[in-house]
N, C-alpha and C positions, 0 to 999 in steps of 0.2 A: 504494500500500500504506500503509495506516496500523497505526501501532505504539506501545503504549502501554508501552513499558519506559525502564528510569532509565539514565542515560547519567552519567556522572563527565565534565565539561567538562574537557581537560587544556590545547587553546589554541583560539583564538578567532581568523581573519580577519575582513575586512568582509564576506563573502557563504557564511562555512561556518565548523560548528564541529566540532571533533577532541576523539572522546572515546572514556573506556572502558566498554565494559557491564556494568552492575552488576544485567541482569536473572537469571532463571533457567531462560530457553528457549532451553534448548540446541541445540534446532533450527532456531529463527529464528538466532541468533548463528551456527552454523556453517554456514547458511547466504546469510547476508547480510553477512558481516562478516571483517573481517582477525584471523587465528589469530596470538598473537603468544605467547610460552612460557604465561604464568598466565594470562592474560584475551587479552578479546577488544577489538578498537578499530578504530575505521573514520572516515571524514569526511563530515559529512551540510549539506548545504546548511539556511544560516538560515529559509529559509520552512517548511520541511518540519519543526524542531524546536520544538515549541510548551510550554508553563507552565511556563518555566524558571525556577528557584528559587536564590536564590544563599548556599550555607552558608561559615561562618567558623569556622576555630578559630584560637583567642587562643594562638600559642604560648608567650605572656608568662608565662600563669598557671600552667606548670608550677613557675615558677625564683620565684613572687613569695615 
């Protein structure tokens, strides 16, 4: 199955990564995925997750 929805990385081992879904198909997510109270989140092996992008926020800049 491939699946083109965004995934929020929360941890990372060396062969699988753990994340929340931040898509908005609800069918695939309550389908394929652990229901947890507000969202959804599940562990997907590293070869299977591909263009992963890695964002930062500066919590510095709120206090400068």
């Amino acid at each position: 199955m491939i699946v083109d929805e965004l995934l929020d990385c929360t941890a990372a081992a060396p062969t699988t990564l753990t994340g929340d879904y931040l898509g908005s198909d609800e069918h695939f997510a309550t389908e394929h995925l652990k229901h947890l109270v507000f969202d959804y989140r599940d562990v997907f092996p590293r070869e299977e997750v591909t263009d992963l992008e890695q964002h930062r926020t500066d919590l510095s800049a709120d206090h400068a």
